[in-house]
ZABAMAR-238933 format. One record per atom (N, C-alpha, C, CB): x, y, z; residue in three letters. Coordinates in steps of 0.05 Angstrom, whole numbers. Glycine has a CB too. Layout:
<sites>
X, Y, Z, ALA
...
</sites>
This chain:
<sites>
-167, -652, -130, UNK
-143, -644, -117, UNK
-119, -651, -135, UNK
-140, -657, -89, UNK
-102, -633, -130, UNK
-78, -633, -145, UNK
-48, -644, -134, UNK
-75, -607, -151, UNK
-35, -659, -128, UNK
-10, -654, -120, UNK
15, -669, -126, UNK
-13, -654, -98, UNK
36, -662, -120, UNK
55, -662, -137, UNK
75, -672, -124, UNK
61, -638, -148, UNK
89, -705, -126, UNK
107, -721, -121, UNK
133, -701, -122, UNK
106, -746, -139, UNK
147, -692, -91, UNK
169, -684, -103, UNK
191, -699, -110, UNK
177, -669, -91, UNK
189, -722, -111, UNK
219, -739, -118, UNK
208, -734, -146, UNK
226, -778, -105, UNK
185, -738, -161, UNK
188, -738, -182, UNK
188, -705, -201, UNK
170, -756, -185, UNK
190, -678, -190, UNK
187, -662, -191, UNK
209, -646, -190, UNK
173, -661, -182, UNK
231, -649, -170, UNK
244, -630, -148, UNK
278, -655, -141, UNK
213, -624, -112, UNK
288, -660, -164, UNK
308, -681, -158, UNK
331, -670, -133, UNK
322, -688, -188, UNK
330, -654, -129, UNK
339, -644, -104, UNK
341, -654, -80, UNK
330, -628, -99, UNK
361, -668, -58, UNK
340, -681, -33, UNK
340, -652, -21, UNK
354, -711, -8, UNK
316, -654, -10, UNK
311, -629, 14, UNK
303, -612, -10, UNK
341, -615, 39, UNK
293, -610, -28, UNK
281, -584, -40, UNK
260, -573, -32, UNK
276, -584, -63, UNK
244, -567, -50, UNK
220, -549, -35, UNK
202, -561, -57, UNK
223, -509, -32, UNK
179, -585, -41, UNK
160, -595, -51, UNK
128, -583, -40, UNK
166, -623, -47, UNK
113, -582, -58, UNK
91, -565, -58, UNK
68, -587, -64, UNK
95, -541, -81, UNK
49, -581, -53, UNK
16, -600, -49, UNK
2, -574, -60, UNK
2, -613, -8, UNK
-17, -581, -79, UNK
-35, -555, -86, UNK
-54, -577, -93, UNK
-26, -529, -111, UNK
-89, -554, -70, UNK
-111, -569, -72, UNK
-126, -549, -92, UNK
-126, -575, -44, UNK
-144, -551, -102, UNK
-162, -532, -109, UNK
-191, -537, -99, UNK
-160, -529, -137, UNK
-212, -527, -89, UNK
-242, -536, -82, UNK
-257, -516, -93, UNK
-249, -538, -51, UNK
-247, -496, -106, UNK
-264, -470, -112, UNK
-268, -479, -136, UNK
-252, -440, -109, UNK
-289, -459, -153, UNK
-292, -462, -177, UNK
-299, -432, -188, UNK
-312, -483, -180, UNK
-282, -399, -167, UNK
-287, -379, -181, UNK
-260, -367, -197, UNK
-301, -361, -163, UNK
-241, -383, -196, UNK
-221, -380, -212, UNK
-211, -409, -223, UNK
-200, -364, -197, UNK
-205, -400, -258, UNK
-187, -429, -260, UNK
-158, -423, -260, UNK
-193, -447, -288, UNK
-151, -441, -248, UNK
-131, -444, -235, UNK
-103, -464, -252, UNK
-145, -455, -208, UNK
-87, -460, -251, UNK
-58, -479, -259, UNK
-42, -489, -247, UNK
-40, -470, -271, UNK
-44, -506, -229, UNK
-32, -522, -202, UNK
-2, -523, -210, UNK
-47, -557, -196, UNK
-7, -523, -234, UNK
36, -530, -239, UNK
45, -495, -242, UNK
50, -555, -288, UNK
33, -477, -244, UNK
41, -446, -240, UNK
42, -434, -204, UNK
13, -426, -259, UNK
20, -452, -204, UNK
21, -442, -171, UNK
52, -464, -154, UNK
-21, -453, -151, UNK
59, -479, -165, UNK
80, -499, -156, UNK
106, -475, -160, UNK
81, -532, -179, UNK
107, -469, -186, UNK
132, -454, -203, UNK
127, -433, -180, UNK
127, -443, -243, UNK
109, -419, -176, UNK
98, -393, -155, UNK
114, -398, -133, UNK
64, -392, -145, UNK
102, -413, -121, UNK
113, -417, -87, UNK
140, -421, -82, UNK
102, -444, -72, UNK
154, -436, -107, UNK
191, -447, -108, UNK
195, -423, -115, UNK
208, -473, -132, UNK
187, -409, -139, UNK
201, -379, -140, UNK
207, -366, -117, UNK
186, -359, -152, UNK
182, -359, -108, UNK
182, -341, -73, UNK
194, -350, -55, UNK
156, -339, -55, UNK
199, -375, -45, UNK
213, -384, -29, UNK
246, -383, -34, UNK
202, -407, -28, UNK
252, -387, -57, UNK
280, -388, -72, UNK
293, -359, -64, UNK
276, -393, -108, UNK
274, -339, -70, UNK
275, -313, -71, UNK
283, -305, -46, UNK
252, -302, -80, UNK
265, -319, -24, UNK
273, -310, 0, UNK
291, -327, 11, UNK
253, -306, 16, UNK
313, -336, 6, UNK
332, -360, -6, UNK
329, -388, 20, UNK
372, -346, -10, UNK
303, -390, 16, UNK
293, -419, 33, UNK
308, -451, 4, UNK
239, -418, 37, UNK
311, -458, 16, UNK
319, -480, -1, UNK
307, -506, 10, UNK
350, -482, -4, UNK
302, -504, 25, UNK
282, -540, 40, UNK
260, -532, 52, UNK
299, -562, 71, UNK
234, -537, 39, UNK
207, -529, 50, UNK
186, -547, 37, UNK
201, -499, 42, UNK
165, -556, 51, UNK
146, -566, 41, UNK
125, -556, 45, UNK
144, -587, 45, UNK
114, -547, 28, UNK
88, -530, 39, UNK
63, -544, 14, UNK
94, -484, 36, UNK
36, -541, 32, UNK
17, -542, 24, UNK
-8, -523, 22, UNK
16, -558, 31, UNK
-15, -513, -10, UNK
-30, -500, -11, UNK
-59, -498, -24, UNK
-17, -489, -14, UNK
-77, -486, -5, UNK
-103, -499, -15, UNK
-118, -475, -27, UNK
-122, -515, 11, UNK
-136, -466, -51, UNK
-143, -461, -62, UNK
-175, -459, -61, UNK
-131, -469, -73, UNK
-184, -438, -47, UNK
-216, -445, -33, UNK
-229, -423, -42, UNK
-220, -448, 3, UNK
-256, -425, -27, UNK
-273, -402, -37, UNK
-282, -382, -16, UNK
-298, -413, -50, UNK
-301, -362, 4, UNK
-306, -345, 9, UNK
-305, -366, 38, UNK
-327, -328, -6, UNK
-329, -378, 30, UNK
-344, -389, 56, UNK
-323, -404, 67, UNK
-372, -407, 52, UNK
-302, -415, 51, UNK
-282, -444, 62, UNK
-270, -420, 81, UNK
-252, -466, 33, UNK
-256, -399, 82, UNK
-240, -382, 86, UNK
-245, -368, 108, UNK
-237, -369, 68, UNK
-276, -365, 105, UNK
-293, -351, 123, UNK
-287, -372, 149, UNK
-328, -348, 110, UNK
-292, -402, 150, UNK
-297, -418, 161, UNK
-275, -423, 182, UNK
-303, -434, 146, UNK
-248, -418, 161, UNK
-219, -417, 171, UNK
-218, -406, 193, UNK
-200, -404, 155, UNK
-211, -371, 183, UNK
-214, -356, 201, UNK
-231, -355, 226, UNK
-219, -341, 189, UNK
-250, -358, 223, UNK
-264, -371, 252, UNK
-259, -381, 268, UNK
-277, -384, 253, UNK
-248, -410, 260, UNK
-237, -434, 275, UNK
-215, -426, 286, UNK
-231, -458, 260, UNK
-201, -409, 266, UNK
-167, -415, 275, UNK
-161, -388, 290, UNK
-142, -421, 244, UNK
-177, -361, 279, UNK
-168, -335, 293, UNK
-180, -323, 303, UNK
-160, -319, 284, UNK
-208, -333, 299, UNK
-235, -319, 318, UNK
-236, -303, 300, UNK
-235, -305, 351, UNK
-238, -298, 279, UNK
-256, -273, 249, UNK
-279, -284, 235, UNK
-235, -266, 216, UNK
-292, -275, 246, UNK
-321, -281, 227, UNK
-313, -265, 199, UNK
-355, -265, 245, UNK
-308, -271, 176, UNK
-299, -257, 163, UNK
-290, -270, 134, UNK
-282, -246, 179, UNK
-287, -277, 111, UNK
-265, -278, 95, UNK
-251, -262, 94, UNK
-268, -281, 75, UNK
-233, -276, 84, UNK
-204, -261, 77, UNK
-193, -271, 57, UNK
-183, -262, 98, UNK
-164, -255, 55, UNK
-157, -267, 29, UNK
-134, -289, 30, UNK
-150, -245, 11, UNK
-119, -284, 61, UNK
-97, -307, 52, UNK
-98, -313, 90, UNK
-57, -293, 32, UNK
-95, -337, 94, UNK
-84, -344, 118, UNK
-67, -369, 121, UNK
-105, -346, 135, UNK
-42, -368, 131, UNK
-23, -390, 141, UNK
-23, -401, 158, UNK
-5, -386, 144, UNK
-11, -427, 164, UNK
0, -441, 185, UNK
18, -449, 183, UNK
-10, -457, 193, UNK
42, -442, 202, UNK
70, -450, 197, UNK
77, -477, 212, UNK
89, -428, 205, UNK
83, -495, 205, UNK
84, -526, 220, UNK
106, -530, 224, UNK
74, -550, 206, UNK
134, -512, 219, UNK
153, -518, 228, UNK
159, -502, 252, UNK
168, -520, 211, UNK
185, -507, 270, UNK
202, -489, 286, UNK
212, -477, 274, UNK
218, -494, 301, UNK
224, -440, 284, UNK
244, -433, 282, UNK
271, -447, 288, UNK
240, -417, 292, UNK
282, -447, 271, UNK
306, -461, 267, UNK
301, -486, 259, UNK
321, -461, 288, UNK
286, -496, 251, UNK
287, -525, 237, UNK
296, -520, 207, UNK
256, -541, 238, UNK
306, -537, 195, UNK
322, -545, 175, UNK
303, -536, 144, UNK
329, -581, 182, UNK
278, -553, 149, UNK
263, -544, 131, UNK
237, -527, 135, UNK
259, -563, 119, UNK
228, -517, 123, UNK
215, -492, 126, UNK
175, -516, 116, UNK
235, -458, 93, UNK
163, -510, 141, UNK
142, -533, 123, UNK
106, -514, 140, UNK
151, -586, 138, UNK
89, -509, 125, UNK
64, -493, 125, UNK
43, -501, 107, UNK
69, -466, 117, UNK
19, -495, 109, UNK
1, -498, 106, UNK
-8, -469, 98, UNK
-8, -511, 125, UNK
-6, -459, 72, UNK
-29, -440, 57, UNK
-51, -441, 48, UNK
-24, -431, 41, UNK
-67, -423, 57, UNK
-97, -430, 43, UNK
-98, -404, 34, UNK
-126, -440, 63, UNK
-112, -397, 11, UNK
-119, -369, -11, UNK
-151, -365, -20, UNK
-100, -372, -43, UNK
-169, -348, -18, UNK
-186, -346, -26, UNK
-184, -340, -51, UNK
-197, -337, -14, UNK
-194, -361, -74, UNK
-198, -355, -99, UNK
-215, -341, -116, UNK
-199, -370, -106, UNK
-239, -337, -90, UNK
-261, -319, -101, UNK
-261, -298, -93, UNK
-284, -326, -97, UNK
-246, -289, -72, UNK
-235, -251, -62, UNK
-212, -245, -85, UNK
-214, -246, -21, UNK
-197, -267, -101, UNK
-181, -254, -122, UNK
-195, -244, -142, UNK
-164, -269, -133, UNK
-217, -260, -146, UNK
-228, -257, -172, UNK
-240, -231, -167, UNK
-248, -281, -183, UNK
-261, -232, -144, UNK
-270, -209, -145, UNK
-257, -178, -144, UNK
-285, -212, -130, UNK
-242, -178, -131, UNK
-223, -165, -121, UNK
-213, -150, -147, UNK
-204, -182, -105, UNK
-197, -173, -163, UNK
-180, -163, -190, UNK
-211, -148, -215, UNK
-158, -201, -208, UNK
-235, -159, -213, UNK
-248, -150, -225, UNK
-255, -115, -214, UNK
-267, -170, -226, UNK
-255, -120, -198, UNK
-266, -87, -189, UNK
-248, -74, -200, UNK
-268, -77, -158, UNK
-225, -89, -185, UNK
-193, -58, -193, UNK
-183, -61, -219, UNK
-156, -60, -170, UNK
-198, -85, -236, UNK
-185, -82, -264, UNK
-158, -88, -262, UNK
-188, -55, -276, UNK
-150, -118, -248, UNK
-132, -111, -255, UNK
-124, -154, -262, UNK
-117, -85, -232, UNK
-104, -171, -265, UNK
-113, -199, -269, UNK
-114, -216, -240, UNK
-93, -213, -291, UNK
-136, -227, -251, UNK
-143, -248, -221, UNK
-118, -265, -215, UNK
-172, -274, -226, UNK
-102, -274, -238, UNK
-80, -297, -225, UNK
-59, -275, -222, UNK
-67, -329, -247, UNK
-54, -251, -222, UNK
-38, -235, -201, UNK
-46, -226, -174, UNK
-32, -212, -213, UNK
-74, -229, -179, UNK
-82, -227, -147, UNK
-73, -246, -140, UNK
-111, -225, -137, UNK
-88, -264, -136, UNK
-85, -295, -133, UNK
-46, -301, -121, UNK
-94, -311, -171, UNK
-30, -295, -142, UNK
0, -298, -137, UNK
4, -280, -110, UNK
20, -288, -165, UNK
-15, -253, -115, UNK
-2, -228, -90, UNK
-6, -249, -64, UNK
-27, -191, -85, UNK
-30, -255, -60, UNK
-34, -269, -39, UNK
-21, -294, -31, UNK
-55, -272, -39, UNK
-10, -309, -47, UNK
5, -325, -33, UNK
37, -319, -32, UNK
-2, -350, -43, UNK
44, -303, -48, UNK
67, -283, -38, UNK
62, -269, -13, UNK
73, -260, -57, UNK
42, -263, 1, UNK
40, -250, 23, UNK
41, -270, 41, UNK
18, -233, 25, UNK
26, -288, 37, UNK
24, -311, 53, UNK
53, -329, 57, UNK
1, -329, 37, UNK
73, -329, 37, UNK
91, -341, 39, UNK
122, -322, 51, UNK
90, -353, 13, UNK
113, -296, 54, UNK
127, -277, 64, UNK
119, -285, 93, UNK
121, -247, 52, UNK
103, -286, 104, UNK
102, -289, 135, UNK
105, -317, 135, UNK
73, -279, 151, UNK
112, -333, 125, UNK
125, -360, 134, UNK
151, -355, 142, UNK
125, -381, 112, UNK
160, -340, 125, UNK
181, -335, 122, UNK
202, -305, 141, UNK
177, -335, 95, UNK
189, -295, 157, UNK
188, -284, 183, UNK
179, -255, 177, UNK
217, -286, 200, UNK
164, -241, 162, UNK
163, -217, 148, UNK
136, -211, 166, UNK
162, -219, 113, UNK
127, -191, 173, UNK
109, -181, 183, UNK
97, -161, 177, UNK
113, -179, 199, UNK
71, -153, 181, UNK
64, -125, 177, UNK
43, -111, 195, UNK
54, -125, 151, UNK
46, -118, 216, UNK
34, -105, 238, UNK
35, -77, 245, UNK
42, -116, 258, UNK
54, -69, 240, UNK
69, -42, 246, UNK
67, -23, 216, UNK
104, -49, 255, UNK
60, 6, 207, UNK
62, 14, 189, UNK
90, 16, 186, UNK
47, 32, 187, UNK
114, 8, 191, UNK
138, 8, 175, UNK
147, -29, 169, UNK
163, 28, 196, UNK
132, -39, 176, UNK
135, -65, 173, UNK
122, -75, 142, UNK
123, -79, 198, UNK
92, -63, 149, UNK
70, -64, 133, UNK
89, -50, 99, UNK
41, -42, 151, UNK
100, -28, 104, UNK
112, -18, 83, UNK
130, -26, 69, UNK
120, -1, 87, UNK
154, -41, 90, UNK
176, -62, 82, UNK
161, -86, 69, UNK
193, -73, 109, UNK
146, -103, 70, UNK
123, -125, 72, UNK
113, -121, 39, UNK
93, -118, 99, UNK
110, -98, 34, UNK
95, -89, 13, UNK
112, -87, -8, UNK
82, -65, 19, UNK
137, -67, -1, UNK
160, -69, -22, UNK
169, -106, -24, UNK
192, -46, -8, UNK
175, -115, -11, UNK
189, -135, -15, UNK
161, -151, -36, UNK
202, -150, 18, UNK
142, -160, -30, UNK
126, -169, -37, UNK
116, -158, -75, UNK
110, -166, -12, UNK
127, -127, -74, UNK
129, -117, -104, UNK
155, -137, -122, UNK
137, -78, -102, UNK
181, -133, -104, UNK
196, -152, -113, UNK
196, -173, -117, UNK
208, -154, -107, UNK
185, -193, -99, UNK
189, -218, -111, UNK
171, -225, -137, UNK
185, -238, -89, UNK
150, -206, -132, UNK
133, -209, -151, UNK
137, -211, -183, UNK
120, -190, -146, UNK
154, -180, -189, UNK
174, -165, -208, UNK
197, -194, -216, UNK
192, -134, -187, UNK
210, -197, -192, UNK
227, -218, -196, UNK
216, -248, -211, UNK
236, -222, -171, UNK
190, -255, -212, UNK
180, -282, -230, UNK
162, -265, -247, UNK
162, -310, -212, UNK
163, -238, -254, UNK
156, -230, -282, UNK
120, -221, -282, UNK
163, -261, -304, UNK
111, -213, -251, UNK
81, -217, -250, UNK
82, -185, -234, UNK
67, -250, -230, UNK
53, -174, -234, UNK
47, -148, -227, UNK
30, -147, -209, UNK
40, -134, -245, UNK
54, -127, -184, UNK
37, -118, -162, UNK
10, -120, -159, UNK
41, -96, -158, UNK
-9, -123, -160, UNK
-32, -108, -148, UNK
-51, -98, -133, UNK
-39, -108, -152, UNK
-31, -103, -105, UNK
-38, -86, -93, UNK
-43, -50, -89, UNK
-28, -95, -83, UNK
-20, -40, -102, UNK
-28, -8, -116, UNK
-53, -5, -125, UNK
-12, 1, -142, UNK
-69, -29, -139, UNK
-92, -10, -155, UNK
-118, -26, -135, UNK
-94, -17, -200, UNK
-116, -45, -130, UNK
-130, -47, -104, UNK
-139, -26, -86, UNK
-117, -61, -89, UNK
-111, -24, -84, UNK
-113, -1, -49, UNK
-127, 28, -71, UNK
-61, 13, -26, UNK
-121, 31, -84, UNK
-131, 62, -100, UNK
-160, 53, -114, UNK
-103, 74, -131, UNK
-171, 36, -107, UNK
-200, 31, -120, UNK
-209, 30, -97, UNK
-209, 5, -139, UNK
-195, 31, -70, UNK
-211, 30, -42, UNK
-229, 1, -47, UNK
-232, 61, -37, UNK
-215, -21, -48, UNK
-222, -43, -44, UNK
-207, -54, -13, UNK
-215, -59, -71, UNK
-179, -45, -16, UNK
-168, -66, 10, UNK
-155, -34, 28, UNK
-135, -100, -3, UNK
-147, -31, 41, UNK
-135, -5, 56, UNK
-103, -17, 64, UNK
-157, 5, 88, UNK
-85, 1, 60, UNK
-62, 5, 65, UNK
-49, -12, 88, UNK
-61, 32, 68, UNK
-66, -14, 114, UNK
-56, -26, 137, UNK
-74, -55, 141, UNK
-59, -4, 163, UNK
-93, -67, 114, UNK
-100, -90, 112, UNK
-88, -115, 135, UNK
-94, -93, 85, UNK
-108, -130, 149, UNK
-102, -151, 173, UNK
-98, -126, 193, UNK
-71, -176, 169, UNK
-82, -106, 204, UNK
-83, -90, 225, UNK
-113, -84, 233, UNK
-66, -64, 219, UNK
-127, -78, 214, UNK
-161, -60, 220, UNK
-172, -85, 229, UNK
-183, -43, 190, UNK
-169, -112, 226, UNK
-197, -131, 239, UNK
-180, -147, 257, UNK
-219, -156, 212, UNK
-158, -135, 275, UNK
-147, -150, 295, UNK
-117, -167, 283, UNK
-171, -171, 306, UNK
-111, -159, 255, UNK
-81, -165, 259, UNK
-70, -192, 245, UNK
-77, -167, 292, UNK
-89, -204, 259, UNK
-73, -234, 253, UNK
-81, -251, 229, UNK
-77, -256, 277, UNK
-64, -261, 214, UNK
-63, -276, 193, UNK
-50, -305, 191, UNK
-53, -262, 177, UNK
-37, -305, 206, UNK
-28, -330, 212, UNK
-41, -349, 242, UNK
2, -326, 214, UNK
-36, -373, 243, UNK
-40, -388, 267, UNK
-29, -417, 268, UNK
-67, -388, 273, UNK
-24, -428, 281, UNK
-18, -460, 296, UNK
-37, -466, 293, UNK
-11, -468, 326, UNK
-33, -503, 279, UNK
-67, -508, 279, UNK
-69, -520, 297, UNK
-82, -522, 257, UNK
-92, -509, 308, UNK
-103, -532, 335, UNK
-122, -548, 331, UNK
-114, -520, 361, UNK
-103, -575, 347, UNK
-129, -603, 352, UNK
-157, -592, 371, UNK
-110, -637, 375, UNK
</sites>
C-alpha cells in the first residue's frame, strides 16, 4: 500500500490529500501519478479541500464491492463512496478502480491502460463531485466534461474507442441498474 502524508505533500491547510492503495497486480501502476491525477480533477472541478482515498483492485475485489454495496453481481470498472455532506467544507470519498478491466479493456480497443485507468477515476471523481449520468443528456454532458478534464492534464479520452470496439456501450451503469456510487454501510 501506498500513501501519502499530506502535510508533507500538499503545504496547503485544507488541500486535497490523497491515500492510494494498490492490491492488483494487472497493471503497474504510479501512486505519485494517480495523486497528481485526482488533484488535477478535483482542481479542475475547482474543489480545493478534499481527501479522498483511492484503491486500486482487481476483477474479483470489484466484483465483491459491487455486491456488498449495490447488489451487482458483476465487475465493473469504477465505484465511489462519498463520505462527506453536501455542503460540507471539504469534499472527502472513497474510490475504488478496477485495474484489470483497464488493462483489459485498453488492450482490446488498442488504446493505453493508464488512460483507461485515469478515464475511470475521472469518472469516478466526476460523481463525487455532483455530475451524473443516468439520463442520456446527462450521460452526454458526463462524457464531454470527462473528455476535458482529461485533455486538460494532457491524457486521452478513451472512451470513443472503447465504445466503437463495442467493449462498453454509450449509456454504460444505466443497462445493469444505474448505480455507481453508494454510502458505505456498517
Amino acid at each position: 500500500m501506498n500513501t501519502e502524508n499530506p502535510s508533507d505533500s500538499d503545504p496547503q491547510p485544507g488541500g486535497i490529500s490523497v491515500e492510494v492503495s494498490d492490491t492488483q497486480s494487472h497493471l503497474t501502476v504510479d501512486p505519485e501519478a494517480l495523486i497528481r491525477l485526482v488533484r488535477g480533477a478535483l482542481r479542475a472541478e475547482g474543489v480545493g479541500r478534499a481527501s479522498i482515498s483511492l484503491a486500486v483492485v482487481d476483477d474479483a475485489t470489484i466484483r465483491a464491492i459491487n455486491g456488498r454495496h449495490l447488489g451487482h453481481d458483476w465487475p465493473t470498472d469504477v465505484i465511489g463512496f462519498v463520505l462527506s455532506d453536501e455542503g460540507d467544507e471539504e469534499l472527502s470519498g472513497d474510490l475504488v478502480v478496477s485495474a484489470e478491466m483497464a488493462a483489459a479493456t485498453a488492450r482490446e480497443a488498442g488504446v493505453s491502460a493508464w488512460d483507461e485507468l485515469a478515464l475511470y477515476v475521472v469518472h469516478g471523481l466526476l460523481h463525487f463531485c455532483g455530475h451524473d449520468d443516468q439520463t442520456p443528456e446527462d450521460r452526454d454532458a458526463m462524457r464531454r466534461r470527462e473528455g476535458e478534464v482529461l485533455a486538460g492534464l494532457g491524457l486521452s479520452n478513451t472512451f470513443p474507442a472503447a465504445a466503437a470496439a463495442g467493449l462498453v456501450e454509450a449509456g454504460r451503469g444505466a443497462e445493469r441498474g444505474g448505480r455507481e456510487s453508494a454510502r458505505w454501510t456498517v
